[in-house]
N, C-alpha and C positions, 0 to 999 in steps of 0.2 A: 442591505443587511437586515432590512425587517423582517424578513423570512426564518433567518438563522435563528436559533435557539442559544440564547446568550444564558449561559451558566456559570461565569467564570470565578464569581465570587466563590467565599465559603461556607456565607450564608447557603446563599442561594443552593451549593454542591447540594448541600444536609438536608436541606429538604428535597430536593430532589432525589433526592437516595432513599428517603424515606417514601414518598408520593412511589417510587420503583418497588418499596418492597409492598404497597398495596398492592400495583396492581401486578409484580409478580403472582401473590397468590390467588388474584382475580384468574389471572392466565393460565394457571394451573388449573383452577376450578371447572372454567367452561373453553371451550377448543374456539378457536379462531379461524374466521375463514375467511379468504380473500377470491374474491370474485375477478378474474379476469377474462380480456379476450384476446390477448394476446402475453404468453409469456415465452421468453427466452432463456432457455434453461441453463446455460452455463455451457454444454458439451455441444454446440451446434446444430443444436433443434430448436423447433418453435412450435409450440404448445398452442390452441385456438381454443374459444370457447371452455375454459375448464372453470374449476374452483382448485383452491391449493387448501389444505385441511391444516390447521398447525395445534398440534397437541403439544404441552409439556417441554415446552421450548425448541421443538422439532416438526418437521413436517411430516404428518402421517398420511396422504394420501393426495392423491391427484383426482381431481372430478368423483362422480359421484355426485349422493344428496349432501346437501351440508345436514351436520350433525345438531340434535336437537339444543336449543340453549344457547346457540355459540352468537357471536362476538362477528359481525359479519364488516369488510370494507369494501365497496364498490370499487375497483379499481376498472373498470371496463373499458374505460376513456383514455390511458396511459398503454404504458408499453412496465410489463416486468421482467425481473432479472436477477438475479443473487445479488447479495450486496458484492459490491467491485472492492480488489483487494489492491491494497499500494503496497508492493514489496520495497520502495526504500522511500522513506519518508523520513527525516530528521524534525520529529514533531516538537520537540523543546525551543528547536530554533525561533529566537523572533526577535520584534524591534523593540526598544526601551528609548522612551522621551528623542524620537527620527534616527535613531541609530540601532544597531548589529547590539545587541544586548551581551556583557563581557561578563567574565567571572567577581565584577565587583558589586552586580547588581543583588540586591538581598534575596536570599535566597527564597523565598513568604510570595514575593513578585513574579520569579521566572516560576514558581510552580501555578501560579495564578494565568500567565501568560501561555503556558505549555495546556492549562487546562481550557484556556479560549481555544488554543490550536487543537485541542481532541476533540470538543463541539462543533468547529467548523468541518473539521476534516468528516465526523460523521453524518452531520448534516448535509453534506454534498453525495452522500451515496455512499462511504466508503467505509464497512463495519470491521473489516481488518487492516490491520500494518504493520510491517518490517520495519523498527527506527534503529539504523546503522552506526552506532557512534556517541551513545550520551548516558553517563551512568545514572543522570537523573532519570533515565526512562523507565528504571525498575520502581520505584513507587510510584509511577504515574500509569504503569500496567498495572501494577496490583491494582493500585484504587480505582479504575475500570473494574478490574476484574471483580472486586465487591461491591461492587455497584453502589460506590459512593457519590462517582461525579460519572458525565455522561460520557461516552468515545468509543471508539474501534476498537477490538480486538488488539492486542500489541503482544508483536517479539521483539526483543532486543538484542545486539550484543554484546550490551554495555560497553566500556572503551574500545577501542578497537585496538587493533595491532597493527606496526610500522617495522621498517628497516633498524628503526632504530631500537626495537626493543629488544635486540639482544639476537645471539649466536643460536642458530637450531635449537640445542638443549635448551638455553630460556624462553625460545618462544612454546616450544613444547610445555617446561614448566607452567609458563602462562596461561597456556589454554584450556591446563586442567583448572588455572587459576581465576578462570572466568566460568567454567560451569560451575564451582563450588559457590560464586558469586552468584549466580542466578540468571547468567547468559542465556539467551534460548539459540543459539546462534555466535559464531565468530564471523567479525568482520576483521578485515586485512587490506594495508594498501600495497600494491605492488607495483604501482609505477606512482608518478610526481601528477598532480593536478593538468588539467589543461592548460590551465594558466601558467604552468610551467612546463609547458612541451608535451608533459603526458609520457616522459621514456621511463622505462622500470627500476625500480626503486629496490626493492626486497631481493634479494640473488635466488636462485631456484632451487639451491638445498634451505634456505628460511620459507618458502613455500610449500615443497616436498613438508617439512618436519613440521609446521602449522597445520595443514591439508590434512595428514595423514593423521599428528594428536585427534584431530576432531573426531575425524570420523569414525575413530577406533574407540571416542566416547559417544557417540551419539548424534555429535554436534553437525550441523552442517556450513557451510562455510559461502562468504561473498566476498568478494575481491574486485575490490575498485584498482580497473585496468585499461590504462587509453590504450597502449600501444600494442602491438600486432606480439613482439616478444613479451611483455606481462601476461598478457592473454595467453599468449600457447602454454607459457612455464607454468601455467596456475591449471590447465587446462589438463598438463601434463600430471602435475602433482595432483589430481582428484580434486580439486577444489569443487564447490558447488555452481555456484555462479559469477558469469562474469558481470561485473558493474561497468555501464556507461562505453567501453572497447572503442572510440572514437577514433581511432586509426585502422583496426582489425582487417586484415585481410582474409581474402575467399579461403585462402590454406586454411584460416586460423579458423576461418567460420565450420569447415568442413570439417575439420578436427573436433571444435565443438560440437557439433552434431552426430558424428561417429562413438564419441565419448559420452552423449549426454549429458556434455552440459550446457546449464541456462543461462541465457542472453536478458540481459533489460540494459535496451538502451536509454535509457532516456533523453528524447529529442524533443517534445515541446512545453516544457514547462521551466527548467530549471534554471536555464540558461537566457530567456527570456524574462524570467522574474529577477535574476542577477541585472539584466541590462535597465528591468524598469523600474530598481530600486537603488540604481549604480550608487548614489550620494549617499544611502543609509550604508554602504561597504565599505566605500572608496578609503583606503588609507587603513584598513585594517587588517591586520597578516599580509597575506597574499594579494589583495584584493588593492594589485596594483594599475593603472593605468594600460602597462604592458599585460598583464592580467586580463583586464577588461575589454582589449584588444583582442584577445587569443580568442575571450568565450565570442565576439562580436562575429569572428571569421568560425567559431566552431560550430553555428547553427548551421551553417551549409553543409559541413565536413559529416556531422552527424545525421544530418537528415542522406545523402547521400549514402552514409555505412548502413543505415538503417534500408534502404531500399535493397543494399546489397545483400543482408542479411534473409533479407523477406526471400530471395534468390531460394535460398537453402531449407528448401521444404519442409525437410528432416530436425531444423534447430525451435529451438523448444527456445520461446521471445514471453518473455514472463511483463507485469504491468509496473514498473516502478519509473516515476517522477525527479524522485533527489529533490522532493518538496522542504524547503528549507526559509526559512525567514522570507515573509511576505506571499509563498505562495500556497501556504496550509489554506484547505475551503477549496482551492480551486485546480487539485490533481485531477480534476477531467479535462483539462487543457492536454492531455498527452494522449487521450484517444480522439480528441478531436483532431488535433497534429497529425498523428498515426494512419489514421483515416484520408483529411483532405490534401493532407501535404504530402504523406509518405505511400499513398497510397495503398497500404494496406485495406484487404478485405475487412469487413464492417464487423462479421460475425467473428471471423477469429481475434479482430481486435480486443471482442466484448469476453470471448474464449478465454484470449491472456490476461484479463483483469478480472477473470473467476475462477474456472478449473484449471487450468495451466498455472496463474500464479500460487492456487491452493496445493498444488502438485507439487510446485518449488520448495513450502513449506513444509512437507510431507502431513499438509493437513487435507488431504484430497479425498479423503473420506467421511470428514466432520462438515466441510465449508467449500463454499465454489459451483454450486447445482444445485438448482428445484429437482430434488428427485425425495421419494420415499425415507428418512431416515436420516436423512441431511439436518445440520442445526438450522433452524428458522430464520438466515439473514435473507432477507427480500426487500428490494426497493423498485419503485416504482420513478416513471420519468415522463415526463406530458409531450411526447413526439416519439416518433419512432427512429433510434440509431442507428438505426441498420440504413435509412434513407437520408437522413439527417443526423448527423456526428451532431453537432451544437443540443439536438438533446439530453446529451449528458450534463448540458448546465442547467439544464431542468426536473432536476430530481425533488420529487414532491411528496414522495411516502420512504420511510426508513423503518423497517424493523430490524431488530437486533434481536438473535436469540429470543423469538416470539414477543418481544418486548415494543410498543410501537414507538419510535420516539418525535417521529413528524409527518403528522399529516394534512395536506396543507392546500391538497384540490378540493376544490365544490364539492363532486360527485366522489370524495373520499372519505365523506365521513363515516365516525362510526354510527351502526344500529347494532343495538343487539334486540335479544328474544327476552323477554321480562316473563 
């Protein structure tokens, strides 16, 4: 843990907010350049010998002289790469005194606790996330966003919606009731947990009239769906994404890819972080024995749909974890999964946890690629991923929006030109 960058207090936030807004205007003043010899642009190239120029919280140029003044990082030793994006990441989640932290905990604490989980989460490489389900995550995005306390980029879509909220017309009603709220995004379950079989939940005119409110406002939509019927009726109804599909069949996968829509499965992290924290669950909601049974038999089932899925060339497999209590810091455990277990190609792994999942978000023109004109998230990692997956637990340089927040190899430091 002595690497990470603990900010969790609110001491601590304030001034760090403050020390960001120096050297924001430092970063404005002179351009920053990073020196590499190997970067990985996001879209399936690889870059040698270059410099990356970052002007004004954006990247203005690739190679080239660096510009007079600037602010230079050695990174020539590493391997770079966009900052990686977690499309479902439940960042409030965490533990309180060995336990699942419940609605009784002071609220002073879980926003203390959610902001250890946005420093670790960016400290591991990860400058964007999709959090699926927590209304605290709207003032925990804002205060990112103003650069009070440190973290990723955040959408949310605040509570989500169930079978049980109601007939077509309410959920309709609802979803206009979450963008007024500050949704950037609805989320939707449409089948039952794994831990409870995973069969569909939602009927497929509550789909249909969710699906459809959204996108006729802007919204786009996730849908957490184990089984092969959730999947197709969500698939059917325009939904955007399907979440986790841990039954899905070739029909349904085919479907999905004929349609456009996006797949995150997530097979190594979530599921695994449930079994290696089983006693901080055990006995709460769901989080039954027969429960903990189901997810124990589900890391095969899911690693296997996941292979299946890799099958269907044409399906768009976006980077989400379902990082949730205990395993915020360590959402590179699912391209390492993806990689050695699932066999996925290396580059499109690193693909789906840059431009593919910046696509999902329809942010595929701001974040997701070193290229010209792109925001400035760039991380650096001490091995090369493409030959070794476990370098993604080696992430040693972090910037955010031209902002540097860790850098932490020998040959990383800064020099600038005085």
């Amino acid at each position: 843990m002595g690497r990470i960058l603990r900010f969790a207090l609110v001491a601590a936030a304030t001034f760090f907010g403050a020390s960001l807004a120096t050297r924001s205007v430092l970063s404005q003043e002179r351009p920053v350049v990073l020196k590499a010899t190997t970067v990985l642009d996001g879209r399936g190239q690889i870059l040698r010998n270059t410099i990356v120029v970052v002007e004004d919280g954006k990247i203005a140029r690739l190679g080239g002289g660096a510009p007079a003044g600037a602010i230079t990082y050695d990174l020539t030793s590493l391997t770079v790469t966009p900052g990686w994006i977690d499309t479902h990441a439940h960042i409030v989640w965490h533990f309180d005194n060995g336990r699942l932290a419940g609605k009784d905990e002071p609220p002073i604490r879980a926003m203390l606790h959610a902001t250890d989980n946005a420093v670790l989460t960016l400290s591991a490489g990860f400058t964007t996330i999709q959090s699926p389900g927590s209304p605290e995550d709207k003032d925990l995005r804002d205060a990112i966003a103003r650069g009070i306390i440190p973290g990723p980029r955040m959408l949310t879509s605040l509570e989500p919606l169930t079978e049980q909220s109601g007939p077509p017309e309410k959920l309709r009603e609802l979803v206009r009731e979450r963008k007024q709220q500050g949704a950037d995004f609805i989320k939707l379950f449409a089948s039952k947990s794994i831990r409870e079989g995973g069969v569909q939940s939602m009927t497929d005119e509550q789909l249909q009239a969710a699906c459809g409110e959204a996108k006729s406002l802007g919204l786009r939509t996730l849908v957490h769906a184990h089984s092969a019927d959730s999947a197709k009726a969500a698939t059917l109804a325009g939904c955007t994404t399907i979440e986790h599909g841990a039954y899905v069949t070739d029909e349904v996968f085919a479907l999905m890819a004929q349609r456009g829509t996006y797949y995150d499965p997530n097979i190594g992290l979530v599921l695994q972080n449930y079994l290696d924290n089983k006693e901080k669950f055990l006995g709460i909601g769901n989080y039954t024995e027969q429960g903990f049974a189901f997810m124990e038999k589900g890391i095969a089932i899911v690693l296997d749909t996941f292979k299946k899925a890799l099958k269907h060339k044409d399906l768009k497999i976006v980077y989400g974890t379902d990082a949730v209590a205990g395993a915020h810091g360590r959402n590179f455990e699912e391209f390492i999964a993806r990689v050695r277990d699932g066999g996925q190609d290396p580059m499109d792994a690193i693909m789906s946890a840059t431009s593919i999942s910046a696509a999902s978000l329809g942010l595929d023109d701001k974040i997701g690629a070193i290229a010209p004109g792109m925001v400035a998230d760039i991380i650096a990692m001490d091995g090369d991923p493409l030959h070794d997956p476990a370098a993604a637990r080696r992430v040693v340089f972090v910037m955010k929006g031209s902002k540097v927040y860790e850098s932490l190899a020998a040959d990383a430091k800064r020099r600038s030109t005085r």
